[in-house]
C-alpha positions in Angstrom: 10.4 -39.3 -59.4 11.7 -36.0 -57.6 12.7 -33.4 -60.2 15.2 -31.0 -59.6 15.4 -27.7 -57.2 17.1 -24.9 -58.8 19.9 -23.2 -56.4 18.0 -20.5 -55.6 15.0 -21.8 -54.9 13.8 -22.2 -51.3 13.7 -25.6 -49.4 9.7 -25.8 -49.0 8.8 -23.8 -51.4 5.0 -24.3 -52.2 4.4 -26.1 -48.9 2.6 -24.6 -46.3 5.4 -22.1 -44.1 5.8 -22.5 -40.5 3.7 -20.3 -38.6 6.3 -17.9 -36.8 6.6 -17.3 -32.7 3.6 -15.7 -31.1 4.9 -13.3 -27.8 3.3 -12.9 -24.7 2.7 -16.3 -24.2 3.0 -15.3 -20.3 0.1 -13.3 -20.5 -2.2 -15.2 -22.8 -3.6 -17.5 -20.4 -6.5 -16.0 -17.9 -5.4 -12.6 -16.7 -8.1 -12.1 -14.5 -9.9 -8.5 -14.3 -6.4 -6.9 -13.1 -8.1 -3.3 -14.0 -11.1 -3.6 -11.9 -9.2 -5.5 -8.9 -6.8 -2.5 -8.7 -9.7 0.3 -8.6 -11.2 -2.1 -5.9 -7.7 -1.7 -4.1 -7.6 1.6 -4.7 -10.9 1.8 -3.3 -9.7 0.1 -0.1 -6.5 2.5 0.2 -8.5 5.5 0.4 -10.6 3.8 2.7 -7.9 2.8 5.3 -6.2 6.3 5.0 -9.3 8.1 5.6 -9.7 5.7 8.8 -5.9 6.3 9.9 -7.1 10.0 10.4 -10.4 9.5 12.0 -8.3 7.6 14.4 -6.0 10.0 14.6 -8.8 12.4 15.5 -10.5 10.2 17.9 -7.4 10.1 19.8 -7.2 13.7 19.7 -10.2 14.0 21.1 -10.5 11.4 23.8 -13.5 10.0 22.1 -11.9 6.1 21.8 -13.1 5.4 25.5 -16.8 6.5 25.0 -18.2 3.3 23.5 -17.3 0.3 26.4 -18.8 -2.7 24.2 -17.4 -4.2 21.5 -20.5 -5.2 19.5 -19.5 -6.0 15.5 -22.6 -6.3 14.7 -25.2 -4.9 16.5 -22.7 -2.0 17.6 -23.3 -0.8 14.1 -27.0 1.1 15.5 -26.3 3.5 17.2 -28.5 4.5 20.7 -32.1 5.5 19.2 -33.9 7.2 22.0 -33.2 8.7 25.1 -33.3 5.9 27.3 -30.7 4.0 25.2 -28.4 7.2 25.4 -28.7 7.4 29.3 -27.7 3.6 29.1 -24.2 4.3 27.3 -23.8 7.1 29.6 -24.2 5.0 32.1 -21.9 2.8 31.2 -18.9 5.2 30.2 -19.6 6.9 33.9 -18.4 3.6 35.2 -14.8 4.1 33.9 -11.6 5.5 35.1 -11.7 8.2 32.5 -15.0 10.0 33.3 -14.4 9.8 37.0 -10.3 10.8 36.7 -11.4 13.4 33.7 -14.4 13.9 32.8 -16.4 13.8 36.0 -19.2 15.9 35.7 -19.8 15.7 32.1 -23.2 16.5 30.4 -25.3 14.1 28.2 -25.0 16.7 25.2 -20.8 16.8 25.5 -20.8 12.8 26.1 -22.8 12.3 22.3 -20.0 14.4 20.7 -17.1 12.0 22.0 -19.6 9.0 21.6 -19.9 10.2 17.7 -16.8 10.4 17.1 -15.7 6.3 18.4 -19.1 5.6 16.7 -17.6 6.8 13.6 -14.6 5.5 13.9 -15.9 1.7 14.0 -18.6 2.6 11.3 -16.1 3.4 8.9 -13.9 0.0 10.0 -17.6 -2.0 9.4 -17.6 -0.1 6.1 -14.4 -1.1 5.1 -14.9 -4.7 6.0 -17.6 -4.9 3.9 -16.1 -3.1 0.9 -13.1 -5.7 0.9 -15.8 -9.3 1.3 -17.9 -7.6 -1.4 -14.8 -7.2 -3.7 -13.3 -10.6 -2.8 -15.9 -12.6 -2.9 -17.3 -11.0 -6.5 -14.3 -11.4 -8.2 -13.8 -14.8 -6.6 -17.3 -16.0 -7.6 -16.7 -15.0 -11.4 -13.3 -16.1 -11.6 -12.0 -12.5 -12.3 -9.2 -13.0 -9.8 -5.6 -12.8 -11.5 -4.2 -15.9 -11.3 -2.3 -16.0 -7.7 -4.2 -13.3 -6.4 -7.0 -15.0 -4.7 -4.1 -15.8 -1.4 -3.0 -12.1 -1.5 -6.9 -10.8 -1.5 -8.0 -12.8 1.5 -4.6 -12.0 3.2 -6.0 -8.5 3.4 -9.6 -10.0 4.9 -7.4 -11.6 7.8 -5.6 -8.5 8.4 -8.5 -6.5 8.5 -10.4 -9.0 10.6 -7.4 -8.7 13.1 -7.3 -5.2 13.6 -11.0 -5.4 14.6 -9.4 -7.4 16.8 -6.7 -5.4 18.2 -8.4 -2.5 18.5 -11.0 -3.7 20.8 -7.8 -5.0 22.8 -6.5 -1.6 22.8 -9.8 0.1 24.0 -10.6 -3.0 26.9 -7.4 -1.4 28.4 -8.7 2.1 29.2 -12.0 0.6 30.5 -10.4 -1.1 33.6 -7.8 -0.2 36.2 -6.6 3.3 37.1 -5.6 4.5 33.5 -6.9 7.8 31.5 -6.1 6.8 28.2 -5.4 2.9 26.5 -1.9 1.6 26.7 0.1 3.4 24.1 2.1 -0.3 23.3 -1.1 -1.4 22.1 -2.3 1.8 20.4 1.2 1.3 18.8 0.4 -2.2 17.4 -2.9 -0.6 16.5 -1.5 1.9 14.2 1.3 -0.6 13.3 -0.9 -3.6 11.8 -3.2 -0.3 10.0 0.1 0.6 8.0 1.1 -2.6 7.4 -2.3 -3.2 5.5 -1.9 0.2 3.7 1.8 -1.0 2.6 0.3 -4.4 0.9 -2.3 -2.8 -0.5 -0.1 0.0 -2.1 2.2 -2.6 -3.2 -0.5 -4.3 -4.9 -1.7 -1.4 -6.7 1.3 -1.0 -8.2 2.2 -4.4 -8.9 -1.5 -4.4 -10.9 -0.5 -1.9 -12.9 2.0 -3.5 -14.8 2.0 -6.6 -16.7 3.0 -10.0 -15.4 5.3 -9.8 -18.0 6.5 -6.8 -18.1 7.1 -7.6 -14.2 9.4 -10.4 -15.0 11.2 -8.3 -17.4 11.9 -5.3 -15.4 13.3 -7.9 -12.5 15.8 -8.4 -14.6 17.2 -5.2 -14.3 17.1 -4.7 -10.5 19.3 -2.8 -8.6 20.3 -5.1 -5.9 22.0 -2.5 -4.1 19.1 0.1 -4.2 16.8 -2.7 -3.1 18.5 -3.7 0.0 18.8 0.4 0.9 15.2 0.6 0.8 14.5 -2.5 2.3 15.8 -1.4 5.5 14.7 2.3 5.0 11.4 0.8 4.8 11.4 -0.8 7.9 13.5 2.1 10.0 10.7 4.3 8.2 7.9 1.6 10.5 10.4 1.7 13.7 9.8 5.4 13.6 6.0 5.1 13.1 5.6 3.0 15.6 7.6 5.1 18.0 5.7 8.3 17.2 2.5 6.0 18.5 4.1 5.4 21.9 4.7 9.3 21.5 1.0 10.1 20.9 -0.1 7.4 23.3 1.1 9.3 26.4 0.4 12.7 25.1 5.0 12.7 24.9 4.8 15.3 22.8 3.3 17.9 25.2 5.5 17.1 27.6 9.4 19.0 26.2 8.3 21.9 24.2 11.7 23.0 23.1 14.0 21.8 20.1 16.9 20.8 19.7 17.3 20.9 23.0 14.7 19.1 26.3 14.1 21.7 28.6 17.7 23.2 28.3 19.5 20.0 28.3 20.5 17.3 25.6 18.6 15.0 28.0 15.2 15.1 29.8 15.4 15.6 33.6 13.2 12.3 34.0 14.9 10.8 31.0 15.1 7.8 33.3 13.1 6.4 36.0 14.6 3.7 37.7 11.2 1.9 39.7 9.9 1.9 36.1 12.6 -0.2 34.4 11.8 -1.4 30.7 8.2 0.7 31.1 10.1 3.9 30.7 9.3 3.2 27.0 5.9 3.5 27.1 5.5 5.6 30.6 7.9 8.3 30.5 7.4 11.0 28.2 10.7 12.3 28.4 12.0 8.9 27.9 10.3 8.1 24.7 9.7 11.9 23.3 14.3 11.7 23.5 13.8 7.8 21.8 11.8 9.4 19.0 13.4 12.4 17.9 17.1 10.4 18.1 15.4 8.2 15.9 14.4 11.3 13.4 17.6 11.7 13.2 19.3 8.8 12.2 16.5 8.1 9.8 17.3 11.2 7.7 20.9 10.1 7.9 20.1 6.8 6.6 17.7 8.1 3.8 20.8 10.7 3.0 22.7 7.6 2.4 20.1 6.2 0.2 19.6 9.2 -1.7 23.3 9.5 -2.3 23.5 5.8 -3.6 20.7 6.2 -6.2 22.5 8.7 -7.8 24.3 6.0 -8.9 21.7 4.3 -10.3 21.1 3.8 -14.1 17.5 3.9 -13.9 16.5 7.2 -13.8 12.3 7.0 -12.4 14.0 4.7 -9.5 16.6 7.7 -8.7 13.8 10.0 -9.0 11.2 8.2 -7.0 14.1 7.5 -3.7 14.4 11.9 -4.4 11.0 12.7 -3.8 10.6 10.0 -0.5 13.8 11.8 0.7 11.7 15.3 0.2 9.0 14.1 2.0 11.0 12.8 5.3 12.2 15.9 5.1 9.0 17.7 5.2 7.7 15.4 8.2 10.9 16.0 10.3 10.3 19.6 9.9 6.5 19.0 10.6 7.4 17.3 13.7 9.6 19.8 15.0 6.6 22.3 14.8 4.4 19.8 16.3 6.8 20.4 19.4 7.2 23.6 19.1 3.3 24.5 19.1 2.3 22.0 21.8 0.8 19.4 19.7 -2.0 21.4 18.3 -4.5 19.0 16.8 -4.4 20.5 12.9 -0.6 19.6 13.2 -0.8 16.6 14.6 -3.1 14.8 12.2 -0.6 16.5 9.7 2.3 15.2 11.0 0.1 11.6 11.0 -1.0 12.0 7.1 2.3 13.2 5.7 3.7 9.9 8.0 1.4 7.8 5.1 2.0 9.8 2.0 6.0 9.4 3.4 5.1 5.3 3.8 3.8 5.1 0.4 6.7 7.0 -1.4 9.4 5.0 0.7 7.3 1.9 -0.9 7.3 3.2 -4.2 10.9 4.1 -4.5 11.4 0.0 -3.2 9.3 -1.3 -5.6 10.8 0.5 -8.4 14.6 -0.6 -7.3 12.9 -3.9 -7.8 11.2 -3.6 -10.9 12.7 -0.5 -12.7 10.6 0.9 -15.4 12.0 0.7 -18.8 13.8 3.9 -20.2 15.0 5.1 -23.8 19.0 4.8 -23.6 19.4 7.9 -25.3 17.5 9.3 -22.2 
């Protein structure tokens, strides 16, 4: 027989309560080590940057031509006694840059160019490894974070392909009448290197948030802001890849003067009609005018950009579009005195490195238009 429940007394009372809501269900199944797989990136990032300037510098100093095999794995020894040396001597005295350029060279001058390629590939061979190490460690103890697995061996493939690619670009100064490789495929060289720099940057900081707080902060994204850096982001890449087909056919030796190209708002040769469509990739005055109109309607764009996230309401996103805005700023003026000075090598890898800091913040400020970071409202 039930007895009766005063009015005050609660419904339940003296059973056992309902447990209440647990949060952050999203992130209490497997997380996967996200720490260790973003130091691993991180890892990788320096790795790739450090490579972008060797390569820079290999350029620089016509060393990219010196090794005329491509060899991925035995390629890694280098020649161990002087019969092996007078071999790839041998062999690099066969092509149409020692005998247009270099003819006469020593042995002693050919092992510093020969070094410097050498180098170049070690360091690709040791970032190969550092990635399959990585991957297939985390893989094997089922420390990836869920969904990553597809991301991680996308970098593999892209890595693998710029192996590729770069042995393509090299096989076309080894043949033929030409001093230097083809500066369209030196371009898709240096292309495909910061297109692996932008995913792994953008997984770094997607790594360093939450999953959920990810999915919160999406909630809040300016559309707007997003698109702008969208395509500032990609005119940012047009522009890199232009300043290849610059540095490709040494371009930027060739008008020394600014604003102006030797006395005139266009080149003398600024187009050579038996070349057609090549003009982009064979005339220096052609592509060195291509590049800096370019320049400048990138800092108009990015003006643009910076004016609209004023507007924003998410003050670290403002502030992060700022400092990318700085920085084009600081490469446009770097580029002017790369003119100016001839090309010098010390400003022309400095012109190439602030290109990837400027790549990075450009990515950065996107990122954050698409997952702002939370803010007091008092500010």
């Amino acid at each position: 027989m039930s007895t009766k429940r005063g009015i005050f007394e609660e419904v339940g009372e003296g059973t056992a309560k309902a447990q209440p809501p647990k949060g952050g269900m999203i992130d209490a199944g497997r997380r996967g080590a996200r720490g260790a797989v973003r130091i691993w990136l991180m890892i990788l990032f320096a790795l790739v940057v450090v490579m972008i300037a060797v390569g820079g510098l290999t350029r620089l100093t016509d060393s990219g031509l010196s090794i005329t095999e491509w060899r991925p794995v035995t390629g890694a020894l280098p020649p161990m006694d002087a019969a092996e040396w007078e071999s790839e001597f041998e062999k690099y005295r066969a092509i149409p840059e020692y005998q247009l350029q270099n003819k006469g060279m020593s042995l002693s001058e050919f092992k510093v160019i020969y070094w410097w390629e050498w180098g170049h590939r070690q360091l690709g061979r040791v970032i190969g490894l550092v990635w399959a190490l990585g991957f297939v460690g985390f893989l094997v103890t089922k420390k990836n974070p869920p969904g990553w697995t597809g991301r991680l061996l996308l970098l593999g493939a892209l890595g693998g392909a710029q192996g590729a690619i770069g042995w393509w670009m090299v096989s076309s100064g080894l043949t033929g009448e030409m001093l230097d490789v083809a500066s369209y495929r030196l371009a898709t060289h240096l292309g495909l290197a910061f297109v692996i720099l932008g995913f792994i940057a953008w997984y770094v900081m997607a790594l360093g948030r939450e999953k959920r707080e990810l999915m919160q902060a999406r909630r809040s994204k300016d559309r707007k802001l997003f698109g702008m850096t969208t395509g500032l982001m990609h005119f940012a890449f047009l522009q890199i890849l232009l300043g290849a087909l610059v540095a490709g056919i040494d371009a930027g030796r060739s008008y020394t003067d600014w604003p102006l190209m030797a006395g005139g708002v266009l080149p003398p040769d600024f187009w050579i009609a038996e070349l057609g469509w090549r003009n982009l990739f064979e005339n220096p005055g052609f592509v060195q005018f291509v590049h800096r109109v370019t320049g400048y309607l990138l800092i108009l764009y990015a003006f643009a950009v910076w004016l609209n996230s004023r507007k924003s309401a998410h003050r670290i996103t403002a502030g992060a579009v700022t400092v990318a805005f700085m920085a084009l700023i600081l490469q446009i003026v770097l580029g002017i005195m790369t003119v100016l000075y001839i090309a010098p090598w010390h400003l022309a890898i400095l012109h190439q490195f602030t290109a990837v800091v400027l790549w990075v913040l450009i990515l950065r400020a996107r990122f954050l238009s698409l997952y702002p970071r939370a803010q007091s409202v008092r500010g």
